[in-house]
N, C-alpha and C positions, 0 to 999 in steps of 0.2 A: 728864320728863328733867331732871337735874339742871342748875344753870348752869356751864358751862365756865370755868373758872380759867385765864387764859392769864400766865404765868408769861416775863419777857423776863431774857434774860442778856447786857449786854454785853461783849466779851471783846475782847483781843487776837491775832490769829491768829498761832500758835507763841510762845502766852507757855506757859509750864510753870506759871506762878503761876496763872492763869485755868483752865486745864487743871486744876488740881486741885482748885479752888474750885466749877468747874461740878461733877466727878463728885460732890460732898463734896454739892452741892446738888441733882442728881437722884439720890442714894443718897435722900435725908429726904424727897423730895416723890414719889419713884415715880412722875412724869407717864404718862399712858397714849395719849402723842404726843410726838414730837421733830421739833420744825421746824429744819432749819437752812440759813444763809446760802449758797446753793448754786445749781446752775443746775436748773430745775425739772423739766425732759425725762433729767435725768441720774438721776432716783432708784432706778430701776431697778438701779442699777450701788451703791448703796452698801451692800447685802449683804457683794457683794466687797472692800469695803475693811476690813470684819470679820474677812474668812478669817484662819485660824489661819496662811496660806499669806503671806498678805498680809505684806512685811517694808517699813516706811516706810523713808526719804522714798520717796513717791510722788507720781506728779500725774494726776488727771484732764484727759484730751486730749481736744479736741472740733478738727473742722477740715472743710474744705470739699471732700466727694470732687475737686468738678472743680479744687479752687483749694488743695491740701494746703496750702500755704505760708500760707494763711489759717486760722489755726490759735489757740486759747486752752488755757494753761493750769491746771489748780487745785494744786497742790501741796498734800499732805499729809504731817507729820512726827508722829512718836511723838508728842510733847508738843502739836500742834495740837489748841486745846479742840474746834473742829471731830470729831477721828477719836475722842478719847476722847469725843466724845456718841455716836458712831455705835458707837463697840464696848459702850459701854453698853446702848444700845438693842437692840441686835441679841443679846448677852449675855440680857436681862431679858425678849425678847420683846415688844418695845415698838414699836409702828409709826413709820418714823422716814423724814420726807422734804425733798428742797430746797426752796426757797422763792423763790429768785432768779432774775433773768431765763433764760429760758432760753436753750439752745445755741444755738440755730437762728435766734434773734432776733440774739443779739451778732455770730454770723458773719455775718448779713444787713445787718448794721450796720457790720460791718469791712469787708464786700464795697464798701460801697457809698462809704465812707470811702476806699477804694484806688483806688478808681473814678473820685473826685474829684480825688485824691492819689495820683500813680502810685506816686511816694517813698514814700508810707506802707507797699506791702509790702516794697521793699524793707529798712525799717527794720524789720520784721519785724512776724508779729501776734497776737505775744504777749500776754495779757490779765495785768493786775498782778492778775489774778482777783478778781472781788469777795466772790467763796466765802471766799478767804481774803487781800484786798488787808490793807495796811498799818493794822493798827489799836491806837488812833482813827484814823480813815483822815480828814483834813481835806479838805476838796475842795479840786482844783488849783488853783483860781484865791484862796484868800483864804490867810492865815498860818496857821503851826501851832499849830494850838491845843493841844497838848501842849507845846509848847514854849512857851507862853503861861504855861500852869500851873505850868510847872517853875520859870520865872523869878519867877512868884508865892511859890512854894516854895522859892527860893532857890537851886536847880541851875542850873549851866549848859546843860544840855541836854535834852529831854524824855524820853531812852533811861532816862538816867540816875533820873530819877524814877518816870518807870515802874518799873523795876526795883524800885527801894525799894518801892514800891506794891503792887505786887503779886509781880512775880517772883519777889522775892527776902525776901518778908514772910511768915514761917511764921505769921501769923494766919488760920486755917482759916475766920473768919467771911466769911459770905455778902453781911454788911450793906455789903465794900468793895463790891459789885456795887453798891448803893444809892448809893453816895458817888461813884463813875464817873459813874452814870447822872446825879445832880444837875450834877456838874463841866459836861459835856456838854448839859445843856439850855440851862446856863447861858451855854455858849460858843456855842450854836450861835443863840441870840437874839441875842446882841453881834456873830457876824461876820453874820449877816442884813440886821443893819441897813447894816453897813458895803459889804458886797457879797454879791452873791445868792450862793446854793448852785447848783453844779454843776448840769444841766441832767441829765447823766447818772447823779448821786444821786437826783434827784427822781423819773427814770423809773423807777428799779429801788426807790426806796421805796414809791412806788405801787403796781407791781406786787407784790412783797412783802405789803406791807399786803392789798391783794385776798387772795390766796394763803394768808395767815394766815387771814384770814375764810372760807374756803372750805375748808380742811385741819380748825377748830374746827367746824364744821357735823357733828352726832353721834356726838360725843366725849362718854362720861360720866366727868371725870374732869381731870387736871391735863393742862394743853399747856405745852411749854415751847420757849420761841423763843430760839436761841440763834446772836447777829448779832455784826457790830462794833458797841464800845461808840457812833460816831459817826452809827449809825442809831439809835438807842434811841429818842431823843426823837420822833423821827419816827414812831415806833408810839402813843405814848402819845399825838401830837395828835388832836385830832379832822379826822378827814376823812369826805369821804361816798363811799361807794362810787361813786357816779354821776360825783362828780369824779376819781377816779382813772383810771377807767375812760376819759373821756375823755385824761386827761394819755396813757394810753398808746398815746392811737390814734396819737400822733406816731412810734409805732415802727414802722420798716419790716415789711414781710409776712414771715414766717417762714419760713425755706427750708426744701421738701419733707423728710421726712426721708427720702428715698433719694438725696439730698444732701447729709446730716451722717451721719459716723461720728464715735462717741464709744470712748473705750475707757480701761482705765488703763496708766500708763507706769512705768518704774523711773526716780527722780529722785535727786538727788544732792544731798549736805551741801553742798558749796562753794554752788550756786546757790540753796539757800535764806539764804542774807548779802546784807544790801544791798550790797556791795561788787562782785556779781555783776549791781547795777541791777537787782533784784527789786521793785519797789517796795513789797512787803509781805514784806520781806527784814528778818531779823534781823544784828545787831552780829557775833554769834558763835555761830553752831549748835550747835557742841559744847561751848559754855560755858552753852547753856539746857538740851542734854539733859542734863549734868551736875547741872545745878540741878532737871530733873523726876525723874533717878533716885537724886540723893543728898540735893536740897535739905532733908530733912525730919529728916536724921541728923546727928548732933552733931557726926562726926567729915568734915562735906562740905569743908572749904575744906581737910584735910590730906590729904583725897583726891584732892582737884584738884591740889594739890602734888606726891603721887607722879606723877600722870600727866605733868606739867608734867618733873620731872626725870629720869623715867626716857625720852621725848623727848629734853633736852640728854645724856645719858648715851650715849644711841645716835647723836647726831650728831657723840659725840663730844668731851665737853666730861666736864671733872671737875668734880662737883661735892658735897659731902661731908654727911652728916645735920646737922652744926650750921650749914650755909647753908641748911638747907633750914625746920631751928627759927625763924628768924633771919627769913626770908623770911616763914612763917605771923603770927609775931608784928608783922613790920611793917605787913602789907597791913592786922590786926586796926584796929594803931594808927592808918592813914591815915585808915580808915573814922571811926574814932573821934573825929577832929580835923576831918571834914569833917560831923560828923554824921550819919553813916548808919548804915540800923541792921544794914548786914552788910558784910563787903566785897563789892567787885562787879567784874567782871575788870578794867576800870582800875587800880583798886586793886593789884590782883593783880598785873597788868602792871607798875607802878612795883615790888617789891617785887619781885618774879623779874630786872628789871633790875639791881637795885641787891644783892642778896643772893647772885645764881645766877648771874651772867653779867657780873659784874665792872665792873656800869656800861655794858657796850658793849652797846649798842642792834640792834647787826648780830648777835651773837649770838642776843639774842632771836627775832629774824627769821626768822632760820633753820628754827626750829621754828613760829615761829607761824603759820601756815597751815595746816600736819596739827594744830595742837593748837586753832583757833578755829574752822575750817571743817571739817575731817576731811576723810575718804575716803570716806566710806558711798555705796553703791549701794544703792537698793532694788531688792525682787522683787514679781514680783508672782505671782497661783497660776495654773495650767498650763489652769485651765479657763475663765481671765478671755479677752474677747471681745477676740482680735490681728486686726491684719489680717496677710496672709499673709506678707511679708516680716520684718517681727516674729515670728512663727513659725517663720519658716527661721531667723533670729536665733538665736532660744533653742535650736533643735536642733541647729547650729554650735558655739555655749557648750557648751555639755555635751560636743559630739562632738572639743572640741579641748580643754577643758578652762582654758577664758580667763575670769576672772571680770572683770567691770568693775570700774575704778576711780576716781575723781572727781580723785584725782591724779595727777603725772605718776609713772610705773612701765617702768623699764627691763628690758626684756627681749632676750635672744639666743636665736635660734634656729637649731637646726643642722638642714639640707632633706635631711640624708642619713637622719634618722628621718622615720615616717611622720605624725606629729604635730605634728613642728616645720614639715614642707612643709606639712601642713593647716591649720594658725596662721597660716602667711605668705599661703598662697592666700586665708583668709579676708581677710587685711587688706589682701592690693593688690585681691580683688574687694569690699570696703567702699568703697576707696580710686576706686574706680571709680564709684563709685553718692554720690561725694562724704561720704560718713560717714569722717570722717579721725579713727577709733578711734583707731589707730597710726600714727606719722609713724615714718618712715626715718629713725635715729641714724650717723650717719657715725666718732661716737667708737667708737673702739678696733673697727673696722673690721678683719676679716679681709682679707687678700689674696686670698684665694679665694673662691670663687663657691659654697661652703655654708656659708656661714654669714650671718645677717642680723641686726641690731639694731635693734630697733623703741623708740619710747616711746609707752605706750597712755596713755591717759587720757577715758574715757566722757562725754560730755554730752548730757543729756537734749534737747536737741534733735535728735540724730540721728534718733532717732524717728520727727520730721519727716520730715528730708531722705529714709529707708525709703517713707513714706507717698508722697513727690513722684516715688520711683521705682517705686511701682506701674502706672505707665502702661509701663512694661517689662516688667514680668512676675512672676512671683508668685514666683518664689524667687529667690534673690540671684546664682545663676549664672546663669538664663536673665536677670533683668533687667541685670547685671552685659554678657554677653553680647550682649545687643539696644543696649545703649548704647553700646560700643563700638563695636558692628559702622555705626549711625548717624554716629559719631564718624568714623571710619577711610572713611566714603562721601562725607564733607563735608570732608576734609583733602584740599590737595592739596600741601603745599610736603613736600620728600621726609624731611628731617630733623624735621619736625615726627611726620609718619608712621610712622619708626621707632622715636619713641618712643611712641608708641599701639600700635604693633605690641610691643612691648616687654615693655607694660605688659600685655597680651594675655596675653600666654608668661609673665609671673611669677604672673600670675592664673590659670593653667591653664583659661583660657579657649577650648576648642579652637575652637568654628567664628568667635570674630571673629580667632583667628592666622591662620585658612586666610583667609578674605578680606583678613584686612592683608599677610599675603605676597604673596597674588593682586595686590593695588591696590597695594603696594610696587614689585613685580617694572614692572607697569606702568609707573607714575611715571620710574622710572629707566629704563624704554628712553627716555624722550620728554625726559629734564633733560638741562639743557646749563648751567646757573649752577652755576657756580665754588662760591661758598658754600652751594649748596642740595645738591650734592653731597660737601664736604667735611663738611657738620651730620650728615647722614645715616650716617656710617660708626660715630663713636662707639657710637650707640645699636645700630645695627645688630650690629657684633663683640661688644658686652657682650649681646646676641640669643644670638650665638653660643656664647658661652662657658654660659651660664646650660643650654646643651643637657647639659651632663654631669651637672649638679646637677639637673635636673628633670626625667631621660629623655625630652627634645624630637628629634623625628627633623627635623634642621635644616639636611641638605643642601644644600636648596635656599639657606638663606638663606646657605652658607658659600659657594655659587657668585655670587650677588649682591654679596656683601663684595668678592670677587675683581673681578667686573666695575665695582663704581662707585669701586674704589681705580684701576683702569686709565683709566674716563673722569676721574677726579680730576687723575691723573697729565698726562694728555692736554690737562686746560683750563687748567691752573694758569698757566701761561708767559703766554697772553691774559689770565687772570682778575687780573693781578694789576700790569697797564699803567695808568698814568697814574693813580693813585688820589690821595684827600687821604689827610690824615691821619687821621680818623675812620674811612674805609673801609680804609685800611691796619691799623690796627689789630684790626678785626672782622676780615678776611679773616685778621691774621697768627694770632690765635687759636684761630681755625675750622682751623688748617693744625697748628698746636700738636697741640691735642685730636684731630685726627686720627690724627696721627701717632706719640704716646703709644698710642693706641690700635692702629692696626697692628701696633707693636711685638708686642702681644700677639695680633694675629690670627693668627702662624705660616705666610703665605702664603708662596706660591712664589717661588723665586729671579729668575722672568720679572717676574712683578708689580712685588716690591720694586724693580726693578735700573729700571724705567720711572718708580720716585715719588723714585729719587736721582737721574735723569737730571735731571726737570722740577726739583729743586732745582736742581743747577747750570747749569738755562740760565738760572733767575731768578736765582743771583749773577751769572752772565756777561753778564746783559742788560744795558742800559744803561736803559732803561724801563722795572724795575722797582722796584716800591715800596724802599727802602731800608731800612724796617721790618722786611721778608719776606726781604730779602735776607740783613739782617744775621742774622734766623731760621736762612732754609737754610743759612749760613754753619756756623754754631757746629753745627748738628745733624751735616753732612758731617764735620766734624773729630771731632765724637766718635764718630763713624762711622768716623774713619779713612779715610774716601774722601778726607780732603784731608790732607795732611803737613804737618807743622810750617812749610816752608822757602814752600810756597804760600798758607798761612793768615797769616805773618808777612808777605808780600807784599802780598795782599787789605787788612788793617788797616793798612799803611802807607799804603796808597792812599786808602781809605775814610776814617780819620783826621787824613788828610794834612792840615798849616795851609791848603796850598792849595784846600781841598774848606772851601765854605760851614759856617762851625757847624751852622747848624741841622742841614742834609744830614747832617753827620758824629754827631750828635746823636742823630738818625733811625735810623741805624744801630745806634751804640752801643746803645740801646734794645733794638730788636729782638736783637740778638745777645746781649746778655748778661741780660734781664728771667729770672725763673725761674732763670739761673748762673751768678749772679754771683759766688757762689762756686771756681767756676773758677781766678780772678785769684791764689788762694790757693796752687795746687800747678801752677801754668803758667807758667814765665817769660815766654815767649812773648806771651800776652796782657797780663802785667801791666806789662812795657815799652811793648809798644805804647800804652797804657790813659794810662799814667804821663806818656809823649812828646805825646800830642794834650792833656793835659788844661796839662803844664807851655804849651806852648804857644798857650793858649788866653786872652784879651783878660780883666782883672778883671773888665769890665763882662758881657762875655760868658758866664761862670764861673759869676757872680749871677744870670744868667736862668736859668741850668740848673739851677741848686742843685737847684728841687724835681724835674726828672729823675730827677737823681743821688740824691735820698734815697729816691726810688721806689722805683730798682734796688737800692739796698742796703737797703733795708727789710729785706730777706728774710735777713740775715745776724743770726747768733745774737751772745750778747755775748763767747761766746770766740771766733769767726767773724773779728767786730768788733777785737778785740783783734789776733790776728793777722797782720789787714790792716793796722793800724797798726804794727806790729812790722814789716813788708815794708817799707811807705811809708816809713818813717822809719830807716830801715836798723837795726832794734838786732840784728837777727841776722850782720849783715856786722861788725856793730863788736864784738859781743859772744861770743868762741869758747869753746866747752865742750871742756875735755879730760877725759879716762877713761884712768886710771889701774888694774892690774889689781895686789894685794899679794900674791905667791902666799905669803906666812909663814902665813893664812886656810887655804890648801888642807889640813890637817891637820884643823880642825876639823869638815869636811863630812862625815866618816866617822861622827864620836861625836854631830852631830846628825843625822843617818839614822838610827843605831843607837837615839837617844832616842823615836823620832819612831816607829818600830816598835815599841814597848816602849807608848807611851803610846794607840796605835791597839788593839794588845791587851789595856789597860786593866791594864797592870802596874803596879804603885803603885810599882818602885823607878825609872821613869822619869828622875827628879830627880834623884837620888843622883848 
């Protein structure tokens, strides 16, 4: 048997410069083995990352059946030297496997870590993955030794060197792997001495090492191991298997594997950026894939340019081909004066600000996100190992026609197609199982009850949150469904209730509506608080309304509206005695939103005529809130249940000098918060308003001020304007006459006559 050649490549995970140096370096050596830095139980699965199907970013997900939440991931992107070794292999027919600790051990290790540390799952447990952590990955406890280097090199930062280095270095030579590897032997003797290596490098380099040695065992032929460059040295020292072996018995016991599922996930451009707290997260995604798909062509930095301004062009922004000359030639210059041997998007950056966007920095902004991070979702192919709610996933996508997107993406839907209700149902039952794909957009809001506006935006962690809801059930209605119906058996306050019921009926969720109606209906024979009954109506009537837009048969819940608008009516007079001001306030609220809502419920004239009685016994009481008073006040007058000549009465009293400030304070509030605009077309109120405020104490005046800015917050600036125009009389002092010249009345004939001539597109129109 020949001797095995084992062949080491250091790399940085999602460099496009290493990415290309690796293939350029198993194109000439043909290994007849591909070891790479990965978790060792996973190899089985990196066929699939080959698939023709296969579309990066991706991540291998490993996590803990009983404990989803304990979870690691690997990410994989086009340009990661990682995926380009494995499509190599797999291409060339080369046997190609991990070498890194495996799944079972690190989730055994995260278990046990959570275990000690409740906090640590909550912080999540996420792996900066070692498959493809941060490299030179320096261990956590000593300095960066890339940033060591750079400052030897005269950078200020070690992104930045890197890139010169390798990224962004069209020298195809192999020998930079030789000159990493030296850099790094060299650093990792200087911080040894200084302070030890990580505890959790040394475990996974030992195991590694074993794994190498046990992968070369009847190989005739090249092995090539392809790691971060800040293990290299660690291969090349001498260890003995016997001591490794020992270093790994410190690793906890391996958990069964019919307690690790592993699988692959669709990942996203934004969360491969350190800015995402990846820790083996790149500057700018789409400014490496640009560098792995164009770095090698002449014309790559005025290609990056187009992309760059055809971005400010759709956002909006003029910007012309001699800023964009102007722009390439300067970022050349910068590179030039700083010594580098390309530009590199800093570069690029100062130069798009100063050429393309006029110096304003917010400009830039705007775009840089879609144009550093991107939008990219991966796929992954239809035969890779899901578990079953990721599988209802994919056949939802397709069946409603929603692609993921890493950004945020506005979208309307209208529930009267069959498509648009099936897009919404997907996302309040996601919305349900906590996967918050789409959030509710309130802008540019329909008044009616079909149409909805969502903003989607995909993160690969949902994935997760899918996996943590498999203890519900295997497709996303029954789980959707079982969670609810839990939810709606553990609530008991009634307004909390109706919006779980609610949320049921937008989710076309049938059997957790039948039992949230059932424990609804309940609830409300047995409630008797004021506020637990007025919270509940909102959600309830918006129940009802949603029955026309989603053919819900909702009778039942139109007679419930009826009956807890009657107990509402019924408690209010008691619910709303003796209160402070904190509690006045929440109850006056709770009585608002109620009653905005009503409006729209369309109830009986018996119902309404018992929820304006209980207003006017709360203004006529003497024990009640003043808050709620001065509420029920102003809502009766627009209601016209009260006349001009008894609402001018009520505010003389109420505002009276002889009524407490505060008290009269209290009032004012409650009556005019939300209309205050009123003051503007009421004389009625703006005398009264005018008379308590002239006669109000300077000192007294000052304490209210921030009151008074509350309630007028809400007035616009020609609002604003107005009121001062009232206040200060300039419409009493200032009279407009209109004058009519009938000598005019002759020419209205010959312009009608023009004006017909010019609609028929006569050209003597003018004449």
């Amino acid at each position: 048997m020949s001797k095995v050649d084992c062949h080491y490549f250091g790399i940085r995970h999602h460099g496009p410069g290493s990415a290309r140096r690796l293939v350029a370096a198993l194109d000439q050596l043909k290994p007849k083995k591909v070891l790479i830095e990965g978790p060792a139980d996973c190899s089985e699965l990196l066929p699939l990352l080959a698939s023709a199907q296969m579309q990066p970013p991706v991540a291998l997900l490993g996590y803990a059946t009983e404990s989803p939440g304990s979870s690691l991931y690997y990410p994989f992107v086009e340009y990661s030297p990682e995926y380009q070794a494995c499509l190599w292999a797999v291409q060339q027919g080369v046997e190609v496997k991990f070498i890194d600790l495996p799944i079972n051990i690190q989730l055994a290790q995260l278990l046990q870590s959570e275990a000690q540390d409740p906090e640590a799952e909550q912080n999540g447990g996420e792996s900066d993955s070692p498959a493809v952590a941060g490299e030179p990955e320096p261990p956590s406890d000593t300095s960066d030794p890339i940033g060591l280097l750079a400052k030897l090199a005269g950078y200020e930062d070690g992104e930045a060197w890197w890139n010169d280095l390798i990224e962004q270095n069209n020298d195809d030579s192999a020998e930079i792997f030789a000159r990493v590897e030296s850099a790094m032997t060299v650093l990792r003797g200087e911080i040894t001495e200084t302070a030890p290596l990580s505890q959790r490098d040394l475990l996974r380099e030992a195991y590694m090492r074993l794994e190498i040695a046990k992968e070369k065992k009847g190989v005739e032929g090249e092995v090539v191991v392809v790691c971060g460059a800040w293990h290299l040295p660690a291969f090349r020292e001498k260890h003995t298997a016997k001591d490794d072996r020992a270093l790994i018995k410190q690793l906890p016991a391996k958990l069964p594997k019919s307690k690790v599922k592993t699988t692959w996930i669709p990942w996203t451009s934004p969360r491969l950026a350190m800015a995402s707290g990846y820790g083996a997260g790149v500057a700018a995604p789409m400014w490496y894939q640009h560098i792995w798909r164009e770095g090698t062509g002449e014309q790559w930095l005025e290609l990056w340019f187009g992309r760059l301004v055809r971005a400010l062009r759709e956002s909006g922004q003029v910007v012309s081909t001699a800023s964009v000359i102007e722009a390439v030639r300067l970022s050349r210059s910068l590179a030039a004066v700083r010594n580098r041997p390309a530009p590199g998007f800093e570069e690029i950056i100062e130069a798009a600000v100063a050429c393309l966007c006029f110096g304003e920095r917010l400009i830039w902004q705007q775009v840089e996100r879609e144009l550093l991070l991107g939008e990219q979702v991966g796929s992954i192919p239809e035969d890779a190992p899901l578990v079953p709610l990721l599988e209802d996933l994919q056949r939802w996508q397709k069946k409603t026609k929603l692609k993921p997107t890493a950004l945020d993406k506005e979208v309307s839907l209208d529930l009267r197609s069959d498509i648009g209700l099936n897009k919404s149902t997907l996302l309040h039952r996601l919305a349900v199982l906590e996967v918050l794909w789409g959030k509710p957009s309130h802008t540019g809001k329909s008044r009616g009850t079909f149409r909805e506006n969502w903003v989607l935006s995909w993160q690969p962690e949902y994935a997760v949150k899918l996996v943590e809801n498999l203890v519900y059930g295997s497709t996303i209605e029954q789980a959707a469904n079982n969670k609810l119906i839990e939810a709606i058996t553990a609530e008991s306050h009634l307004g909390k209730l109706a919006e779980v019921v609610l949320l049921s009926l937008e989710s076309q969720l049938h059997r957790a509506s039948e039992a949230g109606l059932k424990r609804l209906a309940e609830r409300a024979a047995l409630a008797s608080d004021g506020i637990e009954l007025l919270d509940s109506l909102p959600a309830l009537i918006q129940v009802q309304r949603y029955g026309t837009a989603r053919e819900l048969a909702l009778e039942q819940v139109a007679g419930l509206v009826e009956r807890l608008a009657m107990q509402s009516a019924l408690a209010l007079p008691y619910a709303c005695r003796n209160l402070n001001d904190e509690e006045s306030l929440r109850l006056r609220n709770s009585i608002h939103s109620a009653h905005q809502a009503l409006q729209l419920a369309e109830l009986g004239d018996e119902v309404m005529e018992d929820w304006w009685q209980a207003f006017e016994q709360l203004v006529d009481s003497s024990l009640s809130s003043l808050q709620i008073s001065g509420l029920c006040a102003r809502l009766l007058y627009q209601a016209e249940r009260f006349d001009g000549h008894r609402l001018q009465q009520l505010l003389e009293k109420s505002l009276s000098p002889a009524v407490a400030a505060a008290d009269a304070a209290r009032f004012f509030e409650g009556f005019f918060a939300e209309a205050v605009e009123r003051l503007l077309y009421d004389p009625v109120l703006m005398g009264a308003v005018q008379r308590w405020l002239l006669h109000l104490d300077e000192e007294v005046f000052i304490e209210y001020l921030p009151l008074f800015r509350r309630v007028f917050s809400s007035l616009d600036a020609m609002e604003r304007r107005r009121m001062m125009e009232l206040v200060l009389g300039a419409r009493s002092n200032h009279s407009v006459s209109k004058a009519i010249n009938p000598e005019v009345f002759p020419l209205w004939s010959e312009h009608l006559l023009r004006i017909g001539k010019l609609i028929h597109k006569d050209k003597t129109w003018a004449q």
